[in-house]
N, C-alpha and C positions, 0 to 999 in steps of 0.2 A: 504494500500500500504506500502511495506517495506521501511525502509532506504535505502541510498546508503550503510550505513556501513555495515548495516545486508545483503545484497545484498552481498557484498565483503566476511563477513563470510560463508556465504551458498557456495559459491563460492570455498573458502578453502576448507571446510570439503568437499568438493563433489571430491575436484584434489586431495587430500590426500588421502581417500579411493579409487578411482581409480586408483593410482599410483603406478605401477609396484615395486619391490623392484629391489634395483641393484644388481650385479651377485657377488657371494663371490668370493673373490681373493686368492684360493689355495696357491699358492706358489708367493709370491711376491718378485723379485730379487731386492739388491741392485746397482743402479748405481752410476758410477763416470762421471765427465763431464769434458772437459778438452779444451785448445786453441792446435789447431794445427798449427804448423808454421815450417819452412824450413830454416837451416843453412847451406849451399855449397849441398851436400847430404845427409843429415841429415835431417830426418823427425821426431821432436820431441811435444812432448805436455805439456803445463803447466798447473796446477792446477788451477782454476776459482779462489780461494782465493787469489793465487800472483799475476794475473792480474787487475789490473784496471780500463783501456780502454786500444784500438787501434787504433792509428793514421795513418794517411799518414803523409811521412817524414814532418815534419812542418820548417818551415826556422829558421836559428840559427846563433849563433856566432862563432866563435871560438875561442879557448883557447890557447894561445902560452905558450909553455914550458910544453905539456902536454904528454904523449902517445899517438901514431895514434889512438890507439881504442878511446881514449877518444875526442868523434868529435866535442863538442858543448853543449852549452846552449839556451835552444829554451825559449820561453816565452810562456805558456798555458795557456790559460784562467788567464794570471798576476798571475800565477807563474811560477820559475825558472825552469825547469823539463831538468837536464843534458841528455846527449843525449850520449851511447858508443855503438859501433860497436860489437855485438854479438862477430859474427864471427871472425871480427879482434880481439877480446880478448881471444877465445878460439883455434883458429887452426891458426891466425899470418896473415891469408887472410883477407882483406878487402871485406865489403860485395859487388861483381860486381857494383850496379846501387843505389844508393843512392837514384837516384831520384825516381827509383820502388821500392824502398824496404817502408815496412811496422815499426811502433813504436810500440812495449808490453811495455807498462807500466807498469813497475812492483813496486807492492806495498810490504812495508817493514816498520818495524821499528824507522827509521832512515826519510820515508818519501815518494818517490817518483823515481823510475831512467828510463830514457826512453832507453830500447834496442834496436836497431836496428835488425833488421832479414832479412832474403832475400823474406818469402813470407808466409803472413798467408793462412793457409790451413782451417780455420771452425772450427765450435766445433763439437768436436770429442765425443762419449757418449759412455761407456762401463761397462758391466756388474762387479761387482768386482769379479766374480770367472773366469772374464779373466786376471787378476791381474796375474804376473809373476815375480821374481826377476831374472830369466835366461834372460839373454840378448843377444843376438850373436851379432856380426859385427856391433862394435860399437868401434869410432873411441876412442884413447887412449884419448884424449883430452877433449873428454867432458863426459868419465866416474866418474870424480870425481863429476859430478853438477846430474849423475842421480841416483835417487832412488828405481825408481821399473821401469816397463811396462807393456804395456797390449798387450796381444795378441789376434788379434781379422781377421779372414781368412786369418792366417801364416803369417801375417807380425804384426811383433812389432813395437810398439811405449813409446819408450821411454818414463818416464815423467822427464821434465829435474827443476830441483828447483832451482829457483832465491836466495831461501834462502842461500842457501849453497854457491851459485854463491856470491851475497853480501856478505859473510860475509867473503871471502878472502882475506887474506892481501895482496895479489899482485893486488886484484880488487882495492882496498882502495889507493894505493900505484899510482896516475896516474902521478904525477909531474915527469918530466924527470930527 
């Protein structure tokens, strides 16, 4: 009578040679993966590396003497994670509902900064040869934070960089 273990090898070598090979993959596209989220009318997407997590608004403090956009400091998981109004820092509107609106976490550098937005839309997946730098009807205000898009069944989606967004001195600049 055999072992268990020799039982277990007879066992491999029998699913091994039996085992179909898998199918070769001709042309394999690269993809990009991205957050979609929503500023006034603005449907834009941020790259999986500047985000960190997504919240629902979490409850905060706030900061007197600061810039409207600048709404608060929440406490996450015991750390500080300041808290600014997208919208209110790029187009002067405040986001409608605070209390519906969604937190990007966007990751930097420097640390940590919670954005406000009006509304996460999913992760968004596309091919990179939908990759586009032509952008149409795209508000003057938040052209300077995007850097490409993708086009994917005629409608573009911006991809808007937190990078570029933090590193502006009037983003830096919140004390009134």
């Amino acid at each position: 009578m055999a072992s268990p273990f020799e039982v277990l090898l007879t066992v491999e070598s029998e699913s091994i040679e039996k085992a179909a090979g898998l199918p070769i993959l001709d042309d394999v596209k690269q993809s990009w993966t991205g957050i979609g989220f929503r500023i006034g009318d603005s449907m834009l997407i941020a790259s999986m590396d500047e985000v960190a997590e997504i919240l629902h608004m979490p409850v905060y403090t706030q900061i007197p003497g600061v810039r409207s956009w600048m709404v608060g400091l929440a406490n996450v998981r015991g750390n500080l994670l300041p808290l600014l109004d997208l919208k209110g820092f790029v187009t002067g509107q405040d986001v409608s509902s605070r209390k519906d609106s969604r937190v990007l976490v966007a990751k930097h550098e420097n640390g940590l900064t919670g954005l406000i937005v009006d509304e996460i839309l999913g992760l968004k997946h596309f091919y990179l040869e939908e990759q586009t730098f032509e952008i149409p009807s795209l508000s003057d205000n938040l052209r300077p934070y995007i850097k490409m898009a993708f086009k994917n069944a005629d409608q573009y989606w911006p991809v808007f960089s937190f990078a570029k967004l933090i590193q502006q001195e009037r983003f830096l600049q919140i004390a009134i």
